[in-house]
C-alpha positions in Angstrom: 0.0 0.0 0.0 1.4 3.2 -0.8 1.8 6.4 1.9 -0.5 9.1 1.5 1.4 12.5 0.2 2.2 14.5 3.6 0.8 18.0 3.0 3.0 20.7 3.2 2.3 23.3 6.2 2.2 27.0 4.4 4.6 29.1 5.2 5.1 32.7 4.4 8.3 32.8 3.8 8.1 30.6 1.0 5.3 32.1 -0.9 6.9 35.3 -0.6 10.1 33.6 -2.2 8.3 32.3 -4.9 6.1 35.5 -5.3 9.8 37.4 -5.8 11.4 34.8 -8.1 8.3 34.6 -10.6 7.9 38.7 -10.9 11.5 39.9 -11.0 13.9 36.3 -11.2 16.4 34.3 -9.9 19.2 36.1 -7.8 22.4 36.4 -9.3 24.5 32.9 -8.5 27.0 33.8 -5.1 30.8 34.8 -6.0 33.8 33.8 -3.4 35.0 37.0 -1.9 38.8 36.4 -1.0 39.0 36.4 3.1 41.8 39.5 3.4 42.7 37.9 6.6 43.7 34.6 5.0 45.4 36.3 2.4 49.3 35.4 2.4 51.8 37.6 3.9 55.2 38.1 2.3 58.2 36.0 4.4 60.1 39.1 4.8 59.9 42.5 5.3 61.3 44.2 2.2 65.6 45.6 3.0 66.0 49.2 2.9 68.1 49.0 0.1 64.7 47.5 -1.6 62.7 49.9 -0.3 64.9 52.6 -1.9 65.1 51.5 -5.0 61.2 51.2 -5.4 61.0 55.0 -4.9 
């Protein structure tokens, strides 16, 4: 014997969802932003001679 379909509980969230995606569309698909704090640091600090020659 097959289950009965369980009926889904309305929520408002969901319609309002729905509502959104059907009159102005999907949202844009998520990019990775880069975590600056994760970015990596040089080994060393640059020499002075370095630092002169930049400038």
């Amino acid at each position: 014997m097959a289950k009965k379909k369980r009926v889904r509980r309305f929520r408002v969230v969901t319609a309002v969802k729905e509502l959104a995606r059907e009159r102005i569309g999907m949202p844009p698909p998520t990019q990775v932003v880069p975590d600056r704090k994760k970015r990596k640091q040089e080994k060393h600090k640059p020499t002075l001679g370095k630092l002169l020659e930049d400038t």
